[in-house]
N, C-alpha and C positions, 0 to 999 in steps of 0.2 A: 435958329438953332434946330438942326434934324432930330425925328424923335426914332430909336428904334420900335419896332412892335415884336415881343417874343412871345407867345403865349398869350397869359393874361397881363403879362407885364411891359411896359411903357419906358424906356431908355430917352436920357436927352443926352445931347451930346453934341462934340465940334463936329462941322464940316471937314472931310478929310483925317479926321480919328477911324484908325483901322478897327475895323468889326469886332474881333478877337479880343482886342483889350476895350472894347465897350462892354462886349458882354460880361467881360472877366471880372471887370471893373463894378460891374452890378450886382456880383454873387451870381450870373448866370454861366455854366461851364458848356462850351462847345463842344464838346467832346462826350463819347458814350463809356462807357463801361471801364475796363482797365486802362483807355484811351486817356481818360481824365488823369492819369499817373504816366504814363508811358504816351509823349507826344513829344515832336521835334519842337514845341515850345515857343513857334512861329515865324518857322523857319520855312515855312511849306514845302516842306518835302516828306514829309509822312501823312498828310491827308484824310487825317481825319476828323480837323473841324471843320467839314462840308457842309455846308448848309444851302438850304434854297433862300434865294433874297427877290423879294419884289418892290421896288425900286429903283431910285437912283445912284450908281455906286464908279466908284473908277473901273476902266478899261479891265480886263485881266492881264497878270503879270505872264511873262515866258514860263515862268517856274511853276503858277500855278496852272496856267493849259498842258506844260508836261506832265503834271501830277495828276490832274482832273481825266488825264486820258488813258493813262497804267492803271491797270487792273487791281482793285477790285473795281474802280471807279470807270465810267462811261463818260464821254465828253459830252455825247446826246442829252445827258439828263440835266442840264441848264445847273446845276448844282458850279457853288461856288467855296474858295476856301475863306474862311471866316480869316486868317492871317495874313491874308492876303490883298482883301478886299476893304478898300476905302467909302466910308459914308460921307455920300453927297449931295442927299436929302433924305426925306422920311422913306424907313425901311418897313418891310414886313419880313423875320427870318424865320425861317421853321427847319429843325432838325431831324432827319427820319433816324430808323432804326436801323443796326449794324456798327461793328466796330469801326468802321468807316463814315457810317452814317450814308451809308448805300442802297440801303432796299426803299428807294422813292416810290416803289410800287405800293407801299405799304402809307398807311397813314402818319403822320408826322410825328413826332413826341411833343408832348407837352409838359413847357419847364423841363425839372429835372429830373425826368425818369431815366 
């Protein structure tokens, strides 16, 4: 059973359970700001539960490399869409700051700020 890492907190979960309803399913929200009300609902097509993932997870979809590459967002910065992206072993996620969750240059958010 894969474990998510967000924070200080610990997710178990299926293999092949999408990202988005792991964390959603935890009380943890992908999303920043008025994102957290206004999202396409995991649809990936508005892009903003980006997150960075360090592990194992499926391929990226078409939808979400078109999405990860439109502007606000950079294809460069390894960032992935949490509705998009299947776990397929232990993760590490981390959130940065922006209504996209964009500015990776910055330090990550922790839980739910």
């Amino acid at each position: 059973m894969p474990t998510v890492r967000y924070g200080d907190r610990t997710i178990d979960c299926e293999r092949g359970d999408i990202l988005r309803e792991v964390l959603l399913d935890a009380g943890v929200v992908p999303h920043n700001g008025n994102a957290k009300r206004v999202n396409c609902r995991g649809h990936g097509t508005c892009g903003t539960c980006a997150v960075a993932v360090d592990g194992p997870t499926s391929a990226p979809t078409a939808r979400e490399r078109w999405r990860l590459d439109f502007p606000p967002h950079d294809a460069g910065t390894g960032l992935r869409l949490a509705c998009q992206t299947r776990v397929e072993g232990d993760l590490t996620v981390a959130k940065f700051p922006g209504f996209w969750g964009q500015y990776t240059d910055d330090p990550p958010l922790i839980d739910d700020e």
